[in-house]
Rosetta silent file (secondary structure, phi, psi, omega in degrees, C-alpha in Angstrom):
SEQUENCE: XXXXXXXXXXXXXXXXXXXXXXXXXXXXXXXXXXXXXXXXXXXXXXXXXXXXXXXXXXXXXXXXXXXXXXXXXXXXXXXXXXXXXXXXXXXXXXXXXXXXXXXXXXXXXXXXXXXXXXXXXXXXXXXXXXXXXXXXXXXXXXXXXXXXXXXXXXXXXXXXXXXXXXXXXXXXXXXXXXXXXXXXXXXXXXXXXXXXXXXXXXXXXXXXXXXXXXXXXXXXXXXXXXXXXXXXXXXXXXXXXXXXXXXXXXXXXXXXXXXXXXXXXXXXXXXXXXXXXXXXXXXXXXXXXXXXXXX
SCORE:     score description
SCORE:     0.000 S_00000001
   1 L     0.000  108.536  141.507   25.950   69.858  -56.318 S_00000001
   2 L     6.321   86.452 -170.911   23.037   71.929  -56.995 S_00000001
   3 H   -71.240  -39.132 -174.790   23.826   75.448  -58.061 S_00000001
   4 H   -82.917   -4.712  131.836   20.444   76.875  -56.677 S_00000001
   5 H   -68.953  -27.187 -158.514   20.940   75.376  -53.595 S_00000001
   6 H   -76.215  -42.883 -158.269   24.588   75.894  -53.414 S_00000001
   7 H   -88.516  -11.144  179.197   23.511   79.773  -53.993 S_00000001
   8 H   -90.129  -36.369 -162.914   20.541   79.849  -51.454 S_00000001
   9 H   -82.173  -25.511 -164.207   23.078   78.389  -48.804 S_00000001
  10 L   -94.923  -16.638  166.750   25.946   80.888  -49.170 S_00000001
  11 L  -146.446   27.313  157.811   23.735   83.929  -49.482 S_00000001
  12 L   -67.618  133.368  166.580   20.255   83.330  -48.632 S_00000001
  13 L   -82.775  132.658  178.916   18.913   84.953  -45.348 S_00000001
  14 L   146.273 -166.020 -161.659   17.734   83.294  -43.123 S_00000001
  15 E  -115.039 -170.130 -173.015   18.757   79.996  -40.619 S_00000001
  16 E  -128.408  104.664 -163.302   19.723   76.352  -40.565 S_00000001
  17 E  -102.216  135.068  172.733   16.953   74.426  -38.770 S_00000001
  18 E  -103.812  126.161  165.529   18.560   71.135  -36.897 S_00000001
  19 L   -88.774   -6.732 -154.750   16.253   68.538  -37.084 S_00000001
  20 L   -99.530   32.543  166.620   18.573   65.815  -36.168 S_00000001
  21 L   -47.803  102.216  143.451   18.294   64.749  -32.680 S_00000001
  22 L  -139.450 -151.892 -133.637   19.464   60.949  -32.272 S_00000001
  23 H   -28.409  -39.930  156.576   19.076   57.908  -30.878 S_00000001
  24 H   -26.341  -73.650 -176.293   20.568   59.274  -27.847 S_00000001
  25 H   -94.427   26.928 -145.689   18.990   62.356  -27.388 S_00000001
  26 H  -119.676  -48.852  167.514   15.558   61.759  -29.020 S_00000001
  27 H   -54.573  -30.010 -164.764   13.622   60.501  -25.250 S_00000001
  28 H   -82.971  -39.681  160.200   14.850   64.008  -24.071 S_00000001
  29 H   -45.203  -44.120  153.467   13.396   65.852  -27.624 S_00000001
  30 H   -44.983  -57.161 -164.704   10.212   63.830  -26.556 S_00000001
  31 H   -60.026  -28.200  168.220    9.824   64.594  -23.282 S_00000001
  32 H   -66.632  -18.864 -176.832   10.022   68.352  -24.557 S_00000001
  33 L   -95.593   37.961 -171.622    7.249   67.910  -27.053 S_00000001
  34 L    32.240   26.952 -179.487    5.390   66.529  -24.415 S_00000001
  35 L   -87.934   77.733 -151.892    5.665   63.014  -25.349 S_00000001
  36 L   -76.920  162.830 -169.658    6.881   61.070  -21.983 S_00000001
  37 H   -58.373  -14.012 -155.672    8.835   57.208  -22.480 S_00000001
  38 H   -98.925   33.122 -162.542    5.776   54.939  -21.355 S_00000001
  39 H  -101.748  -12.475 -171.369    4.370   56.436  -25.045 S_00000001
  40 L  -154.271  151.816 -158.826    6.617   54.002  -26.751 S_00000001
  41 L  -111.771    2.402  168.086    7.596   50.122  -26.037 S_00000001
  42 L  -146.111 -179.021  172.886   10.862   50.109  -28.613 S_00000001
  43 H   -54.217  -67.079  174.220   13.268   51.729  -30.368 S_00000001
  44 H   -33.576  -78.458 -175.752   11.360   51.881  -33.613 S_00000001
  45 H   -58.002  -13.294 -177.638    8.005   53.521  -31.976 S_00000001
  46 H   -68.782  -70.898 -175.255   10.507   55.704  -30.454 S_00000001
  47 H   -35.675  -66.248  175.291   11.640   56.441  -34.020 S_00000001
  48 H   -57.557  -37.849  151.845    7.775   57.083  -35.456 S_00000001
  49 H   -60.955  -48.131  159.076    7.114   59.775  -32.740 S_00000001
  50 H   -39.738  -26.030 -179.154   10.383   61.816  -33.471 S_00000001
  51 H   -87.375  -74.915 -141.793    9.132   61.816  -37.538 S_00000001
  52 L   -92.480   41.249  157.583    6.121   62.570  -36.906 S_00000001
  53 L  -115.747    0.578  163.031    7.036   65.587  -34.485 S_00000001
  54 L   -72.339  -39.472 -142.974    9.610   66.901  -37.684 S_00000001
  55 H   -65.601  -43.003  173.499    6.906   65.954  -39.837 S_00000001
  56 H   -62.103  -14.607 -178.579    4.850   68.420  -38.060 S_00000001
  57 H  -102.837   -3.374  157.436    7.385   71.004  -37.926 S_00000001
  58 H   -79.993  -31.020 -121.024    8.220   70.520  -41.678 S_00000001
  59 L  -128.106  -24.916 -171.235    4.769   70.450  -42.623 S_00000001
  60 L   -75.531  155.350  164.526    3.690   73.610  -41.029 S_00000001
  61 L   -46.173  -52.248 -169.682    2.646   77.112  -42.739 S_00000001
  62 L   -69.047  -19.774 -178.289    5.495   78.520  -40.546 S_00000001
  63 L   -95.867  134.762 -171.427    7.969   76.427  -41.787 S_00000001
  64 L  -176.378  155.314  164.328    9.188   77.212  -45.595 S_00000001
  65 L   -62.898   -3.620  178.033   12.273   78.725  -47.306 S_00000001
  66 L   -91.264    8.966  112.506   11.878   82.120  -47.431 S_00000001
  67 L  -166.118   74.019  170.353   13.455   81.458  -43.678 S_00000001
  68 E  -139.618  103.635 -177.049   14.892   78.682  -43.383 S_00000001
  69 E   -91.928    9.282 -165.858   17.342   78.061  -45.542 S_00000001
  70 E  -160.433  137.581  147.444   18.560   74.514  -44.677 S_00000001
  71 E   -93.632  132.625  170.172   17.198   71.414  -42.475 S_00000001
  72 E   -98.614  114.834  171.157   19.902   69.213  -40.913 S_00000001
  73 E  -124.650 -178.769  177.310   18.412   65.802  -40.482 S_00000001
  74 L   -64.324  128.262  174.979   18.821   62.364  -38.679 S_00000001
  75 H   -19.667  -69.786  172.267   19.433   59.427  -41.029 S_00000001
  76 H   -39.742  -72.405 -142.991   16.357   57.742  -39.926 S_00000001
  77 H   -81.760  -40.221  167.445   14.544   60.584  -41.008 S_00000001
  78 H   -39.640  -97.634 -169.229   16.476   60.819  -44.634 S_00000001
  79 L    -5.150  -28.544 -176.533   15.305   57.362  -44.920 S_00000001
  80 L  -112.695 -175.418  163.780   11.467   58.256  -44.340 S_00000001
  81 E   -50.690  123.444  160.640    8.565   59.856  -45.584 S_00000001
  82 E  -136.953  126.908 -179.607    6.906   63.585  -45.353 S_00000001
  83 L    43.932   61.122  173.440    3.189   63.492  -47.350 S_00000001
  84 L    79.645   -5.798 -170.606    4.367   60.827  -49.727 S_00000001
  85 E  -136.607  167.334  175.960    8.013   61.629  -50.997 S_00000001
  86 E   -92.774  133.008 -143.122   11.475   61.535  -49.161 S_00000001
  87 L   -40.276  -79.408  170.902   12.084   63.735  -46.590 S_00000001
  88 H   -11.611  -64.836  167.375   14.873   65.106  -48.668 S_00000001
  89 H   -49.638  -47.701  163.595   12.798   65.554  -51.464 S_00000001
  90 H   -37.745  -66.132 -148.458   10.200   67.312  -49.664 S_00000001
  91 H   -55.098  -95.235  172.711   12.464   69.535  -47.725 S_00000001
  92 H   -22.649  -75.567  161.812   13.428   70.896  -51.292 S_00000001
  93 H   -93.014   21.717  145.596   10.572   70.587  -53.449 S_00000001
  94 H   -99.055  -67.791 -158.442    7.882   71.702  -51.299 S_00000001
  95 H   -96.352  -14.996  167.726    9.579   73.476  -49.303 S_00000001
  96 L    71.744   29.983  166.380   12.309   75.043  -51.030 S_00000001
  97 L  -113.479  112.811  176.438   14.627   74.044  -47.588 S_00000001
  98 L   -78.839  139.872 -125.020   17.946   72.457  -48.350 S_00000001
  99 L  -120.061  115.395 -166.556   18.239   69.646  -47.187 S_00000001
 100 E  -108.112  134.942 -164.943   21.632   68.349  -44.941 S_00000001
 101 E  -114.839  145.546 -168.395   22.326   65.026  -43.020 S_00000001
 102 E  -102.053  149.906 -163.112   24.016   64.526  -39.844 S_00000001
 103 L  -152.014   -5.298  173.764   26.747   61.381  -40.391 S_00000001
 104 L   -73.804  142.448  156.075   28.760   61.572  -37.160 S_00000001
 105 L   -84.553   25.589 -143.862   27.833   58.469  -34.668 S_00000001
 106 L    13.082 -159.114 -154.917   28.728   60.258  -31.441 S_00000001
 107 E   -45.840  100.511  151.079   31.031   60.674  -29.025 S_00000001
 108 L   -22.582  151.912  166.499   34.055   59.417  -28.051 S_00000001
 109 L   -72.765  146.894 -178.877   35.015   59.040  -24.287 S_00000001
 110 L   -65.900  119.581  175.819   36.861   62.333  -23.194 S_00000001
 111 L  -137.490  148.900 -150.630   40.416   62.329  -23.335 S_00000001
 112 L    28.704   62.611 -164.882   42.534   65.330  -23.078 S_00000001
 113 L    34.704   45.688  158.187   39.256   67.721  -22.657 S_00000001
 114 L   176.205  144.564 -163.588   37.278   66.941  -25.265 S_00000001
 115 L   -99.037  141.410  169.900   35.630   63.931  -27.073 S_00000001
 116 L   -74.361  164.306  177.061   36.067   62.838  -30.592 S_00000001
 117 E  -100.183  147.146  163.411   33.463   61.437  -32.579 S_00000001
 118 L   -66.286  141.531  177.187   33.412   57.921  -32.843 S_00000001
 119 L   -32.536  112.822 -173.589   34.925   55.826  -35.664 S_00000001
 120 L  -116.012  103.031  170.571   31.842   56.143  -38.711 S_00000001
 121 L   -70.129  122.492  160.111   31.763   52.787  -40.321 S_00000001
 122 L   105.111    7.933 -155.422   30.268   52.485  -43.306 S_00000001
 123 H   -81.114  -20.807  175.853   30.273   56.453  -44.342 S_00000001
 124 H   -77.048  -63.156  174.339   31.035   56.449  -48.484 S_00000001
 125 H   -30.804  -53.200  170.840   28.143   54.021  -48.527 S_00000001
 126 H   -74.233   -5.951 -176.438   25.877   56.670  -46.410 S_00000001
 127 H   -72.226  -48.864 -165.858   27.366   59.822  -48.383 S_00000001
 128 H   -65.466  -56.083  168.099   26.512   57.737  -51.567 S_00000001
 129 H   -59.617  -22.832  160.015   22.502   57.271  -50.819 S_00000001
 130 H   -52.411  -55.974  157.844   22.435   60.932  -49.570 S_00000001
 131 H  -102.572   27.658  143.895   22.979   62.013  -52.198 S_00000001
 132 H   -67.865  -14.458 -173.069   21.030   59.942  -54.251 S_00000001
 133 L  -109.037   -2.953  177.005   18.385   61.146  -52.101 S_00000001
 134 L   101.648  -20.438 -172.672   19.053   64.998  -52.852 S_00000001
 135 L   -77.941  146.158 -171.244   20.931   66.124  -49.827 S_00000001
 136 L   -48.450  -84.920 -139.686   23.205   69.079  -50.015 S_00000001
 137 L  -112.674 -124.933  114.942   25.341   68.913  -47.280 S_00000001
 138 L  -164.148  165.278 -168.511   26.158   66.618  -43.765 S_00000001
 139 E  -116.911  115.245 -176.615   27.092   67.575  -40.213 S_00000001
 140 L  -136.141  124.501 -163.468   29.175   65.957  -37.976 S_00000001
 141 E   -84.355  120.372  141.630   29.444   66.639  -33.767 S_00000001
 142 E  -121.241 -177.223 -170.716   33.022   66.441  -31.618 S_00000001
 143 E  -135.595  133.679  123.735   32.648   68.588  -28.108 S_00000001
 144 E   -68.726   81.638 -168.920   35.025   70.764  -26.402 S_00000001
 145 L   -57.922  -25.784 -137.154   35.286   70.599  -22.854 S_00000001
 146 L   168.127  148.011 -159.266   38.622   72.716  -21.578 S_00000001
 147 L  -104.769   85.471  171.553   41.216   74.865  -23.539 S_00000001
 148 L  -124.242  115.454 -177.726   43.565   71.619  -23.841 S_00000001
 149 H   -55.962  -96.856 -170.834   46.111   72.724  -26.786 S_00000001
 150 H   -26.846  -34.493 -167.903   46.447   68.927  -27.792 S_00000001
 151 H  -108.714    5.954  124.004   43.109   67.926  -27.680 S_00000001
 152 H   -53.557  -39.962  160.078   41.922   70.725  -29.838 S_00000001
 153 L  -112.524   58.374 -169.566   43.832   69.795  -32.229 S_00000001
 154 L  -115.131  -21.760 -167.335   43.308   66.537  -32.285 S_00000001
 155 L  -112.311   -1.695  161.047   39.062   67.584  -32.430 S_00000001
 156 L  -111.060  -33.724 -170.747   40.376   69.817  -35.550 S_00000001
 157 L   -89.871   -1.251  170.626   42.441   67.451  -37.428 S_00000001
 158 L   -88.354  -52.068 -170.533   39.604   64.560  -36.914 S_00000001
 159 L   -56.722  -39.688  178.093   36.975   67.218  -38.275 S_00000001
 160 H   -74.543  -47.158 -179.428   39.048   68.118  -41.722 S_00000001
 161 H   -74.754 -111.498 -176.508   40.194   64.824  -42.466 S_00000001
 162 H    15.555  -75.627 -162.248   36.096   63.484  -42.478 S_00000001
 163 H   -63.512  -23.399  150.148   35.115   66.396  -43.865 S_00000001
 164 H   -41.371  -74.589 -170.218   37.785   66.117  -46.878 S_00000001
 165 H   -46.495  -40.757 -167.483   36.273   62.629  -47.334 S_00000001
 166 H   -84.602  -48.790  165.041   32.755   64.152  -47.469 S_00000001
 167 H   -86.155    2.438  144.835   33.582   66.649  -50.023 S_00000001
 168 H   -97.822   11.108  165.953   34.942   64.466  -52.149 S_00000001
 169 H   -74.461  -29.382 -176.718   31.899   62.688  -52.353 S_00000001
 170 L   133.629  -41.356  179.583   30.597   65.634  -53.473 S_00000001
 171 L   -95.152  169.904 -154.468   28.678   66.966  -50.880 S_00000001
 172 L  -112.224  118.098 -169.087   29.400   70.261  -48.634 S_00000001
 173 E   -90.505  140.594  145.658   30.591   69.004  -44.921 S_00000001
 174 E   -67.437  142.121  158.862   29.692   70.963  -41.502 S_00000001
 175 E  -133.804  125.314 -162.332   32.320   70.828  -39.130 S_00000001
 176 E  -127.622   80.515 -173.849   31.005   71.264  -36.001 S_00000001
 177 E   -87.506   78.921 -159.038   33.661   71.101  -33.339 S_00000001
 178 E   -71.770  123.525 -155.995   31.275   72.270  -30.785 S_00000001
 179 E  -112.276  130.434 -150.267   32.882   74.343  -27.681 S_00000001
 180 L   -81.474  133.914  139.244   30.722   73.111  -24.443 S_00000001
 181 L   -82.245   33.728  161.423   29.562   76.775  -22.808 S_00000001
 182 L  -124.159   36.198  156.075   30.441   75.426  -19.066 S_00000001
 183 L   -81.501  144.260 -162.526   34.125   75.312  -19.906 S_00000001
 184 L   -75.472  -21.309 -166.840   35.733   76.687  -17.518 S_00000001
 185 L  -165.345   54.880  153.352   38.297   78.934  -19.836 S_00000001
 186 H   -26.981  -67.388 -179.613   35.703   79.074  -22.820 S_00000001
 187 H   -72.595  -96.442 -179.792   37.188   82.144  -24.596 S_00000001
 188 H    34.595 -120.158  171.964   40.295   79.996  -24.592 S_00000001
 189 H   -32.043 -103.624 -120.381   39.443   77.196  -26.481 S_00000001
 190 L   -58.877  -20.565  161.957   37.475   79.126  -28.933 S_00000001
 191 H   -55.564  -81.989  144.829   41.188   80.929  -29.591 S_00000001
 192 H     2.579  -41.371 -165.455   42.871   77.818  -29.990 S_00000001
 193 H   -79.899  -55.002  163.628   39.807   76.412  -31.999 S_00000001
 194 H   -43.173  -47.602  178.738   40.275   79.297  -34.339 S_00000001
 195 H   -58.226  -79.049 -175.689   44.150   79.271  -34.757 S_00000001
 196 H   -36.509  -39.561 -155.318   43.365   75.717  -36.028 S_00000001
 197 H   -80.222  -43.380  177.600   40.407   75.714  -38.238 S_00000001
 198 H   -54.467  -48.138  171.959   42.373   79.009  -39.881 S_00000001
 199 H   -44.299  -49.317 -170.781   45.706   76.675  -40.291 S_00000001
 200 H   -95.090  -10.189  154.237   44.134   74.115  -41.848 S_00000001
 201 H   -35.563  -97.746  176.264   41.698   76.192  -43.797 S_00000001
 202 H    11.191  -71.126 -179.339   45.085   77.298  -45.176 S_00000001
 203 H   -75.231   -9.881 -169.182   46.248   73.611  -46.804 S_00000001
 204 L   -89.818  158.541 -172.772   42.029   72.528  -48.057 S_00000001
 205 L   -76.969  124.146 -176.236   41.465   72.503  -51.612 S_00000001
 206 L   -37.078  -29.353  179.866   39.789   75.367  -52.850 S_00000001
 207 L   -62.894  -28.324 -145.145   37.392   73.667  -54.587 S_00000001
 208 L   -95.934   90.541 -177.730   36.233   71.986  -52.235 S_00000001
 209 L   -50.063  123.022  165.090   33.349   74.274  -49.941 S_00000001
 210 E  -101.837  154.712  150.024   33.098   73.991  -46.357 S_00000001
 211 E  -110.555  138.961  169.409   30.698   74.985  -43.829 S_00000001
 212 E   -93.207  129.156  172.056   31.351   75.460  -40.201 S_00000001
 213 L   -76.563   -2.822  -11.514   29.097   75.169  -37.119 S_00000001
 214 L  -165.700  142.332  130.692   30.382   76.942  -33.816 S_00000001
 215 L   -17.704  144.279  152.841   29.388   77.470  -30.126 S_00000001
 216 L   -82.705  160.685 -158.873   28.425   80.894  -29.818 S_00000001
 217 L  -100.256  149.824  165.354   31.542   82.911  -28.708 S_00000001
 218 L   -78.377   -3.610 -151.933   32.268   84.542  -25.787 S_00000001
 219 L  -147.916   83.525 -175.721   33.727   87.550  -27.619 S_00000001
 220 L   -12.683  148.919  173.301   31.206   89.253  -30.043 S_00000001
 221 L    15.501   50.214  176.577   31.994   88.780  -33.741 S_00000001
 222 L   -85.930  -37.250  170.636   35.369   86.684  -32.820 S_00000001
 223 L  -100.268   73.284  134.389   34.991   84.097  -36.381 S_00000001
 224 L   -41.010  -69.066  170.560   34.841   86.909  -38.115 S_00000001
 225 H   -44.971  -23.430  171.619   37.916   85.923  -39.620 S_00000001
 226 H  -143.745   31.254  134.117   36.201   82.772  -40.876 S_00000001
 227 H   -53.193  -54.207 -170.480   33.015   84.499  -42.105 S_00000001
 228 H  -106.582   -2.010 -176.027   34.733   85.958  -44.180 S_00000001
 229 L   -56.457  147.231 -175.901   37.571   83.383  -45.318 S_00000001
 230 L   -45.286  -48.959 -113.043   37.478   82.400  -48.980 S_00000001
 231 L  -118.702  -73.888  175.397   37.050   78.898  -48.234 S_00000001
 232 E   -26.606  114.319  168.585   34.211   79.015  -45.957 S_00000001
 233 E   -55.743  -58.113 -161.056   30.316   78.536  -47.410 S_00000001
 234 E   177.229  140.968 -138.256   29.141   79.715  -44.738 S_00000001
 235 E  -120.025   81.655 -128.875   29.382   80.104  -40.663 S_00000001
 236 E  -143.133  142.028 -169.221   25.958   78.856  -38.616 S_00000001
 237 E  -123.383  130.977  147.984   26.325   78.944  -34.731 S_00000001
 238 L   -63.254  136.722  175.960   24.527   76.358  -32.224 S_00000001
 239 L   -74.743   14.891  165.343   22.276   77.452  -28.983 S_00000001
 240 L    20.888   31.831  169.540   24.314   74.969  -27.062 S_00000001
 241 L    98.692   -9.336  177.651   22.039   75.099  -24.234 S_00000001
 242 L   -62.204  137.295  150.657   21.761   79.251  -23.867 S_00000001
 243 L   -32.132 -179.513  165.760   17.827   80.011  -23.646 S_00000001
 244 L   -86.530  -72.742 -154.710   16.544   81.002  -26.892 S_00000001
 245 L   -71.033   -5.411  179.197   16.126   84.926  -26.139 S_00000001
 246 L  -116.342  -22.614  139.806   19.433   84.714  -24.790 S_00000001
 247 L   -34.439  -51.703 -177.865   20.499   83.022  -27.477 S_00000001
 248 L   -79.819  -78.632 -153.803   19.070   84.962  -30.456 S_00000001
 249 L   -35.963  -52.148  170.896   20.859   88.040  -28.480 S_00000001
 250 L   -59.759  -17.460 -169.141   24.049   86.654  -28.793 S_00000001
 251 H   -72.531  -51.937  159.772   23.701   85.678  -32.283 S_00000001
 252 H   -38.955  -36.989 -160.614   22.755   89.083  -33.189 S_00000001
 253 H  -121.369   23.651  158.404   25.509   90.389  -32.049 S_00000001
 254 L  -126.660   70.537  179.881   28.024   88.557  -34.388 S_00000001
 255 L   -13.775  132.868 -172.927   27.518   89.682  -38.171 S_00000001
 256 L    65.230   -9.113  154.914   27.460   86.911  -40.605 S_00000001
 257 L   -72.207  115.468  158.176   26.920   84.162  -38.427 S_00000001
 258 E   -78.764  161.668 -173.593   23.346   82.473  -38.700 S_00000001
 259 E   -75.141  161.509  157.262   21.661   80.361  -36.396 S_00000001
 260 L  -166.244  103.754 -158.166   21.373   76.872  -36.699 S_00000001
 261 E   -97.618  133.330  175.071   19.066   75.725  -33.689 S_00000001
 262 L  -102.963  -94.027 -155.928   17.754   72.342  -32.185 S_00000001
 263 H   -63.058  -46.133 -175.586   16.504   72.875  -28.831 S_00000001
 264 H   -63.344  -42.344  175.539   15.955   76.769  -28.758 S_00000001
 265 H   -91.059   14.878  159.972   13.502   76.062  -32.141 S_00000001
 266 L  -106.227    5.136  147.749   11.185   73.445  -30.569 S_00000001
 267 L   -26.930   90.139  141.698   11.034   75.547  -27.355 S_00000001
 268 L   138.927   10.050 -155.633    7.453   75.861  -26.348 S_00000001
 269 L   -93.601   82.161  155.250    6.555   72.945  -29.276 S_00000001
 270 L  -133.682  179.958 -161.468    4.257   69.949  -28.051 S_00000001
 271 L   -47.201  -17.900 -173.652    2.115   67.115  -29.286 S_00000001
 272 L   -93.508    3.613 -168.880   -0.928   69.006  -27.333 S_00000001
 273 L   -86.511  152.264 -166.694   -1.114   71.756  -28.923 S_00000001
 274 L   -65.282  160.791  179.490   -3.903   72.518  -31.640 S_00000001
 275 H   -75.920  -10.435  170.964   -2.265   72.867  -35.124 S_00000001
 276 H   -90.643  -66.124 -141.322   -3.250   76.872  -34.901 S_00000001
 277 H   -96.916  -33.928  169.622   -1.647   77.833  -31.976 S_00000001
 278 H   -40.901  -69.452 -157.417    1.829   74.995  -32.843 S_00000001
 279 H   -78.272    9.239  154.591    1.829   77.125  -35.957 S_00000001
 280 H   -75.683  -47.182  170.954    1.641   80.184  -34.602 S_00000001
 281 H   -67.062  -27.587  159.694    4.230   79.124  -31.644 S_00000001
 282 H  -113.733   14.899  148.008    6.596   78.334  -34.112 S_00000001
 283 H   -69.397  -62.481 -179.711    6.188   80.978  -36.493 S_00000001
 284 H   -36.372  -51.019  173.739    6.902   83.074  -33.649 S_00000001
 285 H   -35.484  -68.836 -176.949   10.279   80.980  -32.773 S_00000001
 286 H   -44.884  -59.836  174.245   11.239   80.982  -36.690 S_00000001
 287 H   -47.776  -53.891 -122.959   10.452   85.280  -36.530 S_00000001
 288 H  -104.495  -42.013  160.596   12.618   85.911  -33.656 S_00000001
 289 H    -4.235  -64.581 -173.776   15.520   83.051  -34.985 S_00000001
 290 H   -75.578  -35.149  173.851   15.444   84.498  -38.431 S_00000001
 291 H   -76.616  -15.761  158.787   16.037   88.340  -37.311 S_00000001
 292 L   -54.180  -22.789 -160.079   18.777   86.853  -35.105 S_00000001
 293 L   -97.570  -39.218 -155.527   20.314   85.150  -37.994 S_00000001
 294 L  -120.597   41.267  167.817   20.641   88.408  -40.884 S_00000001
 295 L   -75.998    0.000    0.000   20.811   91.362  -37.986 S_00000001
């Protein structure tokens, strides 16, 4: 592991930018950058417009480490190019943004109110070229639907056991047991979510760093408790679908939690815009993000 990353992640200011929109969700990340489906006839060209709309948001004046400390990106994206070196490499030695891979395969179907991630074949092999490739960290998605006791912890004890696996590879796992904000009994779950992730917190080997990702909470500076836990790296909250501006508010108003934003930072982002006013519109994002992240 990197000590000057490892030391940029746990107490650098600043955000987590998610870059990792895939296969799934990547036509809807188009449509926002103003790139509509009849723009691409396969998977693949599908694939070459999503890089080069990171590549533009890694590439920009606005984007750089001094705030952003981490990109999370899609495999496909490890795997490619930005200005001649791999993405990974850039991300780092251009940009001085460390650089984290998303390794979950998505969902399960929902059973007891909330979906598991599907079964990830093949995962010491991708852990092992990650970090051959420089990356820090990885990410991994389950959802919470409904404050179902069982099937929280069944979406906690799938997140620890992975993420065990991933740090003994080496690398520093998210676990991002995501809490949907149209549950019906929200604040719930996020109790429930908490009881767990502290329990098993409890039994992981010290050595061994975690980070977590979280819904923001209904209940201002509620993972406090695992902000500040020994164990923890470090505590980065999703916009889960919240505006941005309503977003950044909440964010703000739970100390030590940072952002770590998909949709809310390619808000207003698309392919027509001149390369002065994209990098102005997302320096602006990136401003209002980053004072959200170390108020």
């Amino acid at each position: 592991m990197d000590q000057q990353q490892r030391e940029k992640v746990t107490s650098g200011q600043g955000f987590i930018a998610a870059l990792d929109q895939s296969g799934g969700s990547t036509p809807k990340a188009l449509a926002l950058y103003g790139v509509e489906s009849d723009a691409w006839s396969s998977d693949e060209e599908m694939f070459d417009l999503i890089h080069q709309m990171r590549s533009r948001i890694m590439t920009s004046s606005s984007f750089g480490g001094d705030r952003v400390l981490g990109a999370i990106l899609f495999e496909d994206t490890m795997d490619r190019q930005v200005e001649g070196r791999d993405t990974p490499e850039y991300l780092w030695a251009v940009k001085q943004v460390v650089p984290f891979l998303k390794v979950d395969k998505g969902l399960a179907d929902e059973a007891d109110g909330v979906q598991l991630m599907k079964p990830i074949p093949g995962l010491d092999d991708l852990l092992g070229r990650a970090s051959a490739k420089g990356v820090f960290g990885t990410k991994m998605r389950s959802v919470i639907k409904r404050a179902d006791a069982a099937g929280i912890a069944a979406i906690v004890e799938q997140q620890f056991e992975v993420g065990r696996q991933i740090a003994d590879a080496g690398l520093v796992p998210i676990l991002e047991p995501e809490v949907d904000i149209h549950a019906p009994d929200k604040a719930e779950a996020e109790a429930l979510l908490l009881d767990g992730i502290l329990e098993h917190l409890g039994g992981f080997p010290a050595d061994r760093p975690l980070m977590f990702k979280v819904t923001l909470p209904d209940i201002d500076g509620f993972y406090s408790p695992l902000v500040e836990h020994p164990k923890s790296m470090r505590v980065v909250a999703l916009s889960g679908g919240y505006a941005r501006d309503d977003a950044n508010a909440r964010l703000a108003r739970n100390p030590g939690v940072i952002a770590s934003f998909s949709r809310a930072l390619t808000e207003g982002l698309t392919a027509q815009l001149a390369d002065d006013e994209f990098d102005a519109t997302l320096d602006a994002t990136i401003a209002g993000i980053y004072e959200a992240s170390v108020t």
